[in-house]
Steps between C-alpha positions, in 0.01 A plus 500: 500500500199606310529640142156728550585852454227777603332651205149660460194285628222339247162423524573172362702230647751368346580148380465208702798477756804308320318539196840604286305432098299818620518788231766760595224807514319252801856478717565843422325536872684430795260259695453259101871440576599144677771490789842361393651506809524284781468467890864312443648811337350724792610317744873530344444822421443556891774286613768737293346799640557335838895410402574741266248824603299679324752675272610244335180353423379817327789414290371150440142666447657734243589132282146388573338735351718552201373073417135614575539817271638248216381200574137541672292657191159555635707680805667723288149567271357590825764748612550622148113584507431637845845762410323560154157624687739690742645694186197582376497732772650848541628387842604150369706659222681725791483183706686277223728793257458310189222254350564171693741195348626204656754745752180624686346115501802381670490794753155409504495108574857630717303708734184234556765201582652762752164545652402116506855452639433753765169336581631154529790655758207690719312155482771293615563738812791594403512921483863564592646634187171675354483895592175657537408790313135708638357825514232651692521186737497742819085557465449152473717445815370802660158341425623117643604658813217718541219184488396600144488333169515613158449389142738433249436554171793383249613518201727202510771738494700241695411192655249433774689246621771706617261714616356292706862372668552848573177534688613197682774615598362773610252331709218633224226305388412503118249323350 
């Protein structure tokens, strides 16, 4: 599983991938921050959800991200900063209740391994245990079925992967 955690975007890459002697400020952003996981651990990670369902691996993902929150520095830096920028806001400081600490980095790191989980289930195929949440999806149906298209213009309020397996199986193209 990867340790990146969103956070705001820079004008200036970070370090060199792998590169862990980089300065803490430079893997403060997301993208300076190498991959710790594996394609080994995915593929386990997969195999449970296949034996076990997906229940119990949000359990397991729940002790995954508690080691990247402790263990995984320039993960946590990231999340701690990206939280920090949301505070600064009125609606981040709604949004959060209190100045952020390590509670809202583990929520934080928490919620992205859910979404990379949920990713690697809709890649594999596999969709029987994730439920579907949409709004406003009866104009762009009422536009499939009437020969028209439309654009989308997101917010990545979600993933456009999932989107995208719900057009399928809706016999909707998205591109």
């Amino acid at each position: 599983m990867t340790t990146a955690a969103p956070g705001p975007a820079r004008e200036t890459p970070g370090p060199a991938h792998g590169d862990e002697s980089a300065p803490a400020e430079a893997t403060a952003w997301w993208g300076g921050i190498p991959e710790r996981g594996s394609i080994a651990a995915l593929r386990v990670l997969l195999a449970l959800y296949r034996t076990l369902g997906r229940r119990a691996c949000l359990v397991i993902l729940h002790f995954i991200a508690i080691y990247f929150t402790l263990l995984a520095g320039g993960a946590r830096r990231a999340s701690r900063l990206y939280l920090e920028t949301l505070w600064a806001t009125d609606e981040g400081k709604r949004a959060l209740g209190h100045a952020p600490g390590l509670r809202h980095v583990l929520r934080h790191i928490h919620e992205f391994s859910i979404n990379i989980f949920d990713r690697l289930v809709s890649w594999s195929g596999d969709l029987g245990e994730l439920r579907f949440e949409h709004r406003g999806s009866e104009v762009l149906f009422d536009l499939a079925a009437s020969g028209n298209g439309a654009f989308l213009i997101g917010a990545h309020q979600g993933s456009f992967d999932m989107m995208r397996l719900l057009a399928d199986k809706h016999e909707m193209t998205v591109n």
